[in-house]
C-alpha positions as CSV (number, residue, x, y, z in Angstrom):
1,X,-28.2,-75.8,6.4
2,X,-25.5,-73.5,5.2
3,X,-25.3,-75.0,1.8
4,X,-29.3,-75.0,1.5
5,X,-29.2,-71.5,2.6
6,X,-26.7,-70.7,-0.4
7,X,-28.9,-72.8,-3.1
8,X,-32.5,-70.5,-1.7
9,X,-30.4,-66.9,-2.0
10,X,-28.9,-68.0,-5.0
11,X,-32.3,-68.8,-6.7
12,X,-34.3,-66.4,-4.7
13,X,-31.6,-63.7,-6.1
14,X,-32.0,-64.8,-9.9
15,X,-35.9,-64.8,-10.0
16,X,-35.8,-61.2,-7.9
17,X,-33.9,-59.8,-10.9
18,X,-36.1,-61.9,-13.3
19,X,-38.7,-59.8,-11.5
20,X,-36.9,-56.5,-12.2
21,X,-36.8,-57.7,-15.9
22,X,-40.2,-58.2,-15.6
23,X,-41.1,-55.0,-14.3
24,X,-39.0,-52.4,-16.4
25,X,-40.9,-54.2,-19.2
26,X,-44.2,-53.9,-18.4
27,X,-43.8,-50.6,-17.4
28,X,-42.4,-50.0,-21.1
29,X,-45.5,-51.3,-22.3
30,X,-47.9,-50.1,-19.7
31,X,-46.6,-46.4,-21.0
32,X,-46.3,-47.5,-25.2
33,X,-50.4,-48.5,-24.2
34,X,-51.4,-45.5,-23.2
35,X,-49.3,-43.3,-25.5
36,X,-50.5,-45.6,-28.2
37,X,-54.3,-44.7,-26.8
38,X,-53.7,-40.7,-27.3
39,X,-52.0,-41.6,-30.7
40,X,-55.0,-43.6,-32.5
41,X,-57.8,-41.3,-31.3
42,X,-56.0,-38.5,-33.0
43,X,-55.2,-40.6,-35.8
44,X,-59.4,-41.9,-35.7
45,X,-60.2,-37.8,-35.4
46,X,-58.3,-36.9,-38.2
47,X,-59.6,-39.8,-40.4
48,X,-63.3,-38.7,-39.9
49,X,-62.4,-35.1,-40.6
50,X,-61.1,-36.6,-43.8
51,X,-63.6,-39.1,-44.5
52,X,-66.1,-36.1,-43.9
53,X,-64.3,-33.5,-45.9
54,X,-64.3,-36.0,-49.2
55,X,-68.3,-36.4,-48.6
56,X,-69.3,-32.5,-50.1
57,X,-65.9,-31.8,-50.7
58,X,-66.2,-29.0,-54.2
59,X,-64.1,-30.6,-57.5
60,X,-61.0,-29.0,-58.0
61,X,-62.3,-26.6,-60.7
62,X,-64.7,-25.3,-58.1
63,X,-62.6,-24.8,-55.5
64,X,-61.1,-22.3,-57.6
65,X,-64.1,-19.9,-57.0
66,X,-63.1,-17.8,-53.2
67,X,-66.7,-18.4,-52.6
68,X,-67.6,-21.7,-53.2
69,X,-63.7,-22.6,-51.2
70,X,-64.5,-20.3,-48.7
71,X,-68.2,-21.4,-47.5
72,X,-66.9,-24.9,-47.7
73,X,-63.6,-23.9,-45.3
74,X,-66.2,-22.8,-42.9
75,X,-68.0,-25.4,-42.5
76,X,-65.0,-28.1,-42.5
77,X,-63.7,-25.6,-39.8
78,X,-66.7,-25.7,-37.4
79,X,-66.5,-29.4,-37.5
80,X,-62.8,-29.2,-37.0
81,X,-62.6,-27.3,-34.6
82,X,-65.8,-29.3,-32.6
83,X,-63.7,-32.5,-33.3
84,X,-60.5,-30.8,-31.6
85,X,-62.3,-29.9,-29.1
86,X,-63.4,-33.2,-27.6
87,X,-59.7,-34.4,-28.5
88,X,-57.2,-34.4,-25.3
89,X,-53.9,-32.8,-26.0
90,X,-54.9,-31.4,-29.3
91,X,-52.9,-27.5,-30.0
92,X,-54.1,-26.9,-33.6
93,X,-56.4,-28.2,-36.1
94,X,-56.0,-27.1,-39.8
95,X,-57.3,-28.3,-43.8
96,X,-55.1,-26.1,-45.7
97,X,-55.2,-25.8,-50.0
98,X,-52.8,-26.6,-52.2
99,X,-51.2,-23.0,-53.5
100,X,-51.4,-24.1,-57.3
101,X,-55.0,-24.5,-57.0
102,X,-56.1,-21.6,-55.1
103,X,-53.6,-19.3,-56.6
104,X,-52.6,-18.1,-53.1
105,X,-50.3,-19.2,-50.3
106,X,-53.1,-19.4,-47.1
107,X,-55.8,-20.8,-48.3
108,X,-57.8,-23.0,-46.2
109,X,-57.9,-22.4,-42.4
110,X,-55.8,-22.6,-39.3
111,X,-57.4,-23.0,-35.7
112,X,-55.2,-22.8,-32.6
113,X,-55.9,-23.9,-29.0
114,X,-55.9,-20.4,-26.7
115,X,-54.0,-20.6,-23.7
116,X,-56.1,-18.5,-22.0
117,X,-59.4,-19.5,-22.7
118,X,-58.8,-23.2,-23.9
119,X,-60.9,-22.7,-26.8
120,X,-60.0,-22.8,-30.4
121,X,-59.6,-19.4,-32.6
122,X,-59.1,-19.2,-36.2
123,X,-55.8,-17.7,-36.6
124,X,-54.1,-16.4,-40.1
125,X,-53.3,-19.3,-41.7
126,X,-49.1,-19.6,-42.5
127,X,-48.5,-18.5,-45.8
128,X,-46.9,-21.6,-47.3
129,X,-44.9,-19.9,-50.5
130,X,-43.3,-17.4,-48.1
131,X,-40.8,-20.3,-46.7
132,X,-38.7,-22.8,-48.0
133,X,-40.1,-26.3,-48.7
134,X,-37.1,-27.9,-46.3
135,X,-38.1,-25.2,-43.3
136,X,-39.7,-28.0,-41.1
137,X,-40.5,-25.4,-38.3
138,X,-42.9,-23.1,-40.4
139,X,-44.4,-25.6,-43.0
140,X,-42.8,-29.3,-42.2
141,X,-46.1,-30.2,-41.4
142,X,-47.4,-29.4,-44.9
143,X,-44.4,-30.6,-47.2
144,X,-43.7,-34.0,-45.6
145,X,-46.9,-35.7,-45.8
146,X,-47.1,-34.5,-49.7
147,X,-43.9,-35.7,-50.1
148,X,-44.4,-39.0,-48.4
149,X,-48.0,-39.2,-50.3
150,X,-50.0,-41.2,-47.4
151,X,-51.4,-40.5,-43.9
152,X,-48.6,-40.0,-41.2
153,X,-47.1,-38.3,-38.0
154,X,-44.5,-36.1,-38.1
155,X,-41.4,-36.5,-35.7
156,X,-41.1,-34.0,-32.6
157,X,-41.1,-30.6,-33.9
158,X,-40.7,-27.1,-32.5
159,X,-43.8,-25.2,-34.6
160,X,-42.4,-21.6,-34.7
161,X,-45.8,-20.4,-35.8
162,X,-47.8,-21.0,-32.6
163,X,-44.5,-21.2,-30.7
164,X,-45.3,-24.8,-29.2
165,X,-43.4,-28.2,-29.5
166,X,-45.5,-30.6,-31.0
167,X,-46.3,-33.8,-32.9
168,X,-48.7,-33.6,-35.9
169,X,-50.7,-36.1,-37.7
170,X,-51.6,-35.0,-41.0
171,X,-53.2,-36.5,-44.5
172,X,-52.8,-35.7,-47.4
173,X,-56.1,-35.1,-49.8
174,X,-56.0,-36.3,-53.6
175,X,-58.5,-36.1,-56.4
176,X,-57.1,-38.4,-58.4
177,X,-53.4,-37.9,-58.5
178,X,-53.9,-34.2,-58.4
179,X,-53.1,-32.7,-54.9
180,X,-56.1,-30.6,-52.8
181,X,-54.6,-29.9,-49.8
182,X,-53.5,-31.3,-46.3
183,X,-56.0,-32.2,-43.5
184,X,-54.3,-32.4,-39.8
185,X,-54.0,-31.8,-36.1
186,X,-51.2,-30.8,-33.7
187,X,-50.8,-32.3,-30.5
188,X,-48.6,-30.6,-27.3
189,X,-45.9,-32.5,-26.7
190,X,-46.1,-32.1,-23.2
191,X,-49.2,-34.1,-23.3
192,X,-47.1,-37.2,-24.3
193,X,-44.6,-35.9,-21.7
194,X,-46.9,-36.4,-18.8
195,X,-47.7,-39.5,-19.9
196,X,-44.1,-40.2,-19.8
197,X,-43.8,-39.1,-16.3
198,X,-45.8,-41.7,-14.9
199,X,-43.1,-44.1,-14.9
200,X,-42.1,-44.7,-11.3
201,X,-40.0,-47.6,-10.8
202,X,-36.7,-47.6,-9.6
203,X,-35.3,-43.9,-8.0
204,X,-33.0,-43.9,-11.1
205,X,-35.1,-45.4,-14.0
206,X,-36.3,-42.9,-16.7
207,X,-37.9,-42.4,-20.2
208,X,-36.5,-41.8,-23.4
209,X,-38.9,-41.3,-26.3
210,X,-36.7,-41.9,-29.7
211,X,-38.0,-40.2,-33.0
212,X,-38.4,-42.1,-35.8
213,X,-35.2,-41.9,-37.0
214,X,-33.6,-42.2,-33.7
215,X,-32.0,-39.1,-34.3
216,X,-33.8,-37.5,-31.5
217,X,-34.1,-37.9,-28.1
218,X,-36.7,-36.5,-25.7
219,X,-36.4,-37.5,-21.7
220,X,-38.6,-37.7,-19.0
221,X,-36.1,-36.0,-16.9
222,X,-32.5,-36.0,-17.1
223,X,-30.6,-36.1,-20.5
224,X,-28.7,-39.7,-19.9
225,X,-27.9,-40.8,-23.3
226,X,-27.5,-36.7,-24.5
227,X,-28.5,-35.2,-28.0
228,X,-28.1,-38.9,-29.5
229,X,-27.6,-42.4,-28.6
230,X,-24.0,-44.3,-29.3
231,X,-23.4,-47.1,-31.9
232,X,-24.8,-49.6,-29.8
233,X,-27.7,-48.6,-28.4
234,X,-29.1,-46.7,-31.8
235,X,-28.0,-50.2,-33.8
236,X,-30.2,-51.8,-31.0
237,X,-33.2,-49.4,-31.5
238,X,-33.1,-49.9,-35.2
239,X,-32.3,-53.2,-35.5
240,X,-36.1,-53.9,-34.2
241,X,-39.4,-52.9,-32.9
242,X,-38.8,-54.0,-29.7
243,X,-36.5,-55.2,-27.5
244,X,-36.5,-59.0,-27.0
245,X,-35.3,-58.8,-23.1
246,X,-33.6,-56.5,-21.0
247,X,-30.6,-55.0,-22.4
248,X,-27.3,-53.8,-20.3
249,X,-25.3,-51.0,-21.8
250,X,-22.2,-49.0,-20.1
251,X,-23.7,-45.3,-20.2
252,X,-21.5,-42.6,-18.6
253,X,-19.4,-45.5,-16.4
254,X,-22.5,-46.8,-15.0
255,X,-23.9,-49.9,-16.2
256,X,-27.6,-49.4,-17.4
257,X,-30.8,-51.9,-17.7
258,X,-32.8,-50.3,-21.1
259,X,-36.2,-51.7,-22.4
260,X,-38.0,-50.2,-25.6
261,X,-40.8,-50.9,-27.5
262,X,-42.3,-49.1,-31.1
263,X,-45.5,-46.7,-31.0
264,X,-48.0,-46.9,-33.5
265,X,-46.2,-43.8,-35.2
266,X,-43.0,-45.6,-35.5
267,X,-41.4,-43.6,-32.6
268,X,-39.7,-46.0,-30.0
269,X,-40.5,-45.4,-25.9
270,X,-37.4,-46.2,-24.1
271,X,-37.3,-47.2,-20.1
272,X,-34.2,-47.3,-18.9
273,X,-32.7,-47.9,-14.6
274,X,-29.4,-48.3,-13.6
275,X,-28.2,-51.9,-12.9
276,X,-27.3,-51.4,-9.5
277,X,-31.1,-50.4,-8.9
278,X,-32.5,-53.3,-10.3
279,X,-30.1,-55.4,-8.5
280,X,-31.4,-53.7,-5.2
281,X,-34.5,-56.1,-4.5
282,X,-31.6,-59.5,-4.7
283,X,-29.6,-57.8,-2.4
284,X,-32.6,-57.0,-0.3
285,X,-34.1,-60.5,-0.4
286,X,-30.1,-61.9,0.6
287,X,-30.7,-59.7,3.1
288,X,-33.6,-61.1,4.2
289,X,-32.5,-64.5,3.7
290,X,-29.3,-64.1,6.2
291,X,-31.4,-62.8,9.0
292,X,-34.1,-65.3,8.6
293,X,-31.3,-67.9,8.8
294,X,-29.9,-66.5,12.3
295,X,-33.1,-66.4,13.4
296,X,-34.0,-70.2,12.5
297,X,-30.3,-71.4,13.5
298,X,-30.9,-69.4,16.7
299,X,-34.5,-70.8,17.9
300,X,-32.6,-74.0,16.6
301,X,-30.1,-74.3,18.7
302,X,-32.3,-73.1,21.5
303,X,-34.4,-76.1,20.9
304,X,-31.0,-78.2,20.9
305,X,-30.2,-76.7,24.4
306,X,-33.4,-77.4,25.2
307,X,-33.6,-80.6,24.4
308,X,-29.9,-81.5,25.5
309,X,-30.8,-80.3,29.3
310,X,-35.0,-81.9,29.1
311,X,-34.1,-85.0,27.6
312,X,-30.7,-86.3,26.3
313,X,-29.0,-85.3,30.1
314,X,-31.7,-87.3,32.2
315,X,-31.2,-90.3,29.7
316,X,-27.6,-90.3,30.1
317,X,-28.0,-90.2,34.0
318,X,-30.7,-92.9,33.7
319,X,-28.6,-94.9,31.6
320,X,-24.9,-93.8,34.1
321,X,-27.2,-95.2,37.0
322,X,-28.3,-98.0,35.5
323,X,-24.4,-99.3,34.9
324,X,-23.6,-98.3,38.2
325,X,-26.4,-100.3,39.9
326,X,-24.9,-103.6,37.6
327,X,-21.3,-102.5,39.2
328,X,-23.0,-103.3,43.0
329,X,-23.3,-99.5,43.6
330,X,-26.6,-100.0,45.5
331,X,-26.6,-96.2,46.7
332,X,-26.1,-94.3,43.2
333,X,-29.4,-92.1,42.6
334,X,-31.6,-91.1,39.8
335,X,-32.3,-87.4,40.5
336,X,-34.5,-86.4,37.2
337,X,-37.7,-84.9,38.5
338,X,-39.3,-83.8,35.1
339,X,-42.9,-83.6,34.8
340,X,-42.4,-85.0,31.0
341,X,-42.0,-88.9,29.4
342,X,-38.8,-88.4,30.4
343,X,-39.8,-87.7,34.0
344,X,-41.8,-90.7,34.0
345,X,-39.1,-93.2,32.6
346,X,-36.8,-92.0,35.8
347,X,-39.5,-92.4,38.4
348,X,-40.6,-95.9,36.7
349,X,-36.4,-96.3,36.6
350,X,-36.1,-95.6,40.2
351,X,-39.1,-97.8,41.4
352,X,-37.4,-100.7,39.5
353,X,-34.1,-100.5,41.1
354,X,-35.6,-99.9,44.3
355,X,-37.3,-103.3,43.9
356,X,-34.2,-104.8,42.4
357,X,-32.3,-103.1,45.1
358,X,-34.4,-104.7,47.9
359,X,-33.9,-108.5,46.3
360,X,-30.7,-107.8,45.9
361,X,-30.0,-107.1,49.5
362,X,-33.1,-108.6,51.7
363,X,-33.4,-112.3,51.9
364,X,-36.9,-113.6,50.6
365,X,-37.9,-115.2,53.2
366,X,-37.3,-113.4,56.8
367,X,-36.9,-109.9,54.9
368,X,-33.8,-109.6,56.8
369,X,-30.1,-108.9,55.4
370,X,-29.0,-111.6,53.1
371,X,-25.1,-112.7,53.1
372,X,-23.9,-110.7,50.2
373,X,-25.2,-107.4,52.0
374,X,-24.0,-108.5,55.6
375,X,-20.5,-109.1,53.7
376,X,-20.7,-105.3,51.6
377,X,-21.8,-104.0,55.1
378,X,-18.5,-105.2,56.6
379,X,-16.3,-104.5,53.6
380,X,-17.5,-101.0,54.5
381,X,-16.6,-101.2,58.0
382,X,-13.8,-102.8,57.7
383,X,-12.6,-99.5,55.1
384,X,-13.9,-97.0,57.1
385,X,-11.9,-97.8,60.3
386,X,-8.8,-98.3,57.9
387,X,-8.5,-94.9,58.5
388,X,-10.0,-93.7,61.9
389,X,-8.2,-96.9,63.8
390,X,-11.5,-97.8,65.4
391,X,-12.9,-100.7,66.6
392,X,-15.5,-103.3,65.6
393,X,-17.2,-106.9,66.4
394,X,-19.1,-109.6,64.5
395,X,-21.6,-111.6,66.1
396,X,-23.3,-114.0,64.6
397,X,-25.9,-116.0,65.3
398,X,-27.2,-119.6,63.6
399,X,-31.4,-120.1,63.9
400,X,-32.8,-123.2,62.9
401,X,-35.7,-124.5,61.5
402,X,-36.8,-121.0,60.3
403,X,-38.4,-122.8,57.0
404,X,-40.4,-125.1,59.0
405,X,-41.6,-122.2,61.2
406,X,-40.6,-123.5,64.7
């Protein structure tokens, strides 16, 4: 029982962990799902602004007129700002004009989310020639996308301007090869934050979300791996999209379970719990398994008692008469009085020796004593005044013709 307790807590205990494994993964993906969902209907916003802007969008010789460039900035700005609107987490939504075309370093427009009201305002639009190309804080959200010439998201970014930090997803307009301008929205970071929060596994298990570079780090709560991951873990996180199991690192001198998958902007979500955690629900089910087997060994050896006094001790007393009857002890006793099988064989045990006990003794025909019980009779006698020097006579008497009843 012992061993086959061992076998069960040792298998019980692997699939339990399997289990943890199980869980910190699909909690990875559960999150990656949903911060996936906020990224493609920003990314589906942004295209239709686009795909709408190219529909009556001026040539580039005409957008060189402030008139015709303005009347069309208002109207891609009411339809920005409607789309923005209607899009969960959204901060800023802006089309903004290449300087050389325009002549002029704000062109285009600039809406921003009020924290008050919640609704969108056109704000001054940055002036893009008064900063540095490489200051990502002021116009990052301009320069890369040009630079990188396709649609994409930029990493995490404090926005100085509006004083928010945010994620942007931003395209770049062409006519031809000749750049118009940038199309794109800002989204609050905490937004993907609280999405992050929702993780609730383990008391210890957390969230990392890795740029795309895995050169920053952003946490759901506590700071475990710091400002940057070591060697092993950032060769892990770009060594694929995701991870193929549950990986176990050393982090700070306690040994840590860590899980990550890729968004569709290339940044990674990364679940992490401590070992010790995950190990919790084996120890829980050995637990378990301990006290179930007390239990079990206790009800069974219960049930042995049990048994042992019901049955096995009224066999062995049926059986200990039974030899002593074939010894000549014609006064041993069955005393089992169950109301069970077992009660029956002793009463059914007892009538039989009382019958064999009667031919044994009684002669067949006269129903008196026969010789061998006179002679036990005066065995006894004999032995019993051995030691109280008594006194005793035999008188016997001879009748005849008893079997031809005269």
């Amino acid at each position: 029982m012992i061993l086959l307790l061992s076998v069960t807590l040792i298998i019980s205990g692997k699939i339990s962990f399997q289990n943890a494994e199980i869980m910190m993964r699909e909690s990875c993906h559960s999150l990656a799902l949903e911060l996936n969902d906020q990224l493609n209907l920003v990314e589906l916003t942004v295209n239709n602004l686009y795909d709408i802007s190219e529909k009556f969008r001026p040539s580039i010789d005409k957008l060189k007129n402030d008139e015709i460039t303005s009347e069309y900035m208002k109207q891609m700005s009411e339809i920005a700002v409607s789309a923005a609107k209607n899009t969960d987490g959204a901060v800023a939504v802006y089309y903004r004009l290449n300087p050389d075309i325009t002549e002029e370093g704000t062109s285009g427009f600039f809406c921003v989310r009020s924290k008050e009201t919640g609704e969108f305002e056109r704000w001054k639009a940055t002036d893009l020639e008064a900063y540095d190309v490489n200051d990502t804080e002021h116009v990052g959200w301009y320069y890369l996308p040009v630079w990188s010439g396709k649609p994409m998201w930029t990493e995490p970014y404090h926005n100085a301007n509006i004083d928010v930090k945010m994620v942007s997803y931003v395209i770049p307009v062409y006519d031809g090869s000749a750049l118009i301008g940038v199309i794109g929205m800002d989204i609050d970071f905490t937004k993907f934050e609280s999405i992050m929060n929702k993780l609730d596994v383990y008391e210890s298990s957390g969230v990392a979300l890795s740029s795309m570079s895995s050169s920053q780090i952003h946490y759901q709560k506590e700071d475990l791996f710091g400002d940057s991951f070591d060697d092993d873990i950032y060769s892990l996180l770009q060594g694929s999209r995701q991870s193929e199991k549950v990986q176990f690192v050393n982090i700070n001198g306690e040994k840590y379970g860590i899980y990550f998958t890729m968004l569709e902007n290339h940044m990674k979500i990364v679940t992490y719990a401590k070992a010790s955690d995950m190990n919790s629900q084996m120890y829980s089910i050995i637990v378990i398994g301990v006290i179930v087997f007390i239990i079990v060994f206790a009800i069974t050896l219960i049930f042995s008692l049990r048994l042992s006094r019901n049955i096995v001790k009224p066999l062995m007393e049926i059986m200990e008469t039974t030899k002593l009857y074939a010894a000549g002890n014609w006064d041993a006793k069955v005393t089992c009085n169950s109301e069970d099988e077992v009660g029956e064989l002793a009463n059914e045990t007892k009538e039989y020796i009382s019958k064999l006990k009667s031919l044994a003794k009684k002669d067949g025909l006269t129903g008196l004593r026969n010789r061998n019980d006179y002679l036990m009779y005066i065995e006894g006698c004999i032995e019993e005044n051995k030691w109280s020097d008594g006194k005793m006579a035999v008188v016997m008497m001879d009748v005849n013709n008893l079997k031809n009843g005269k």
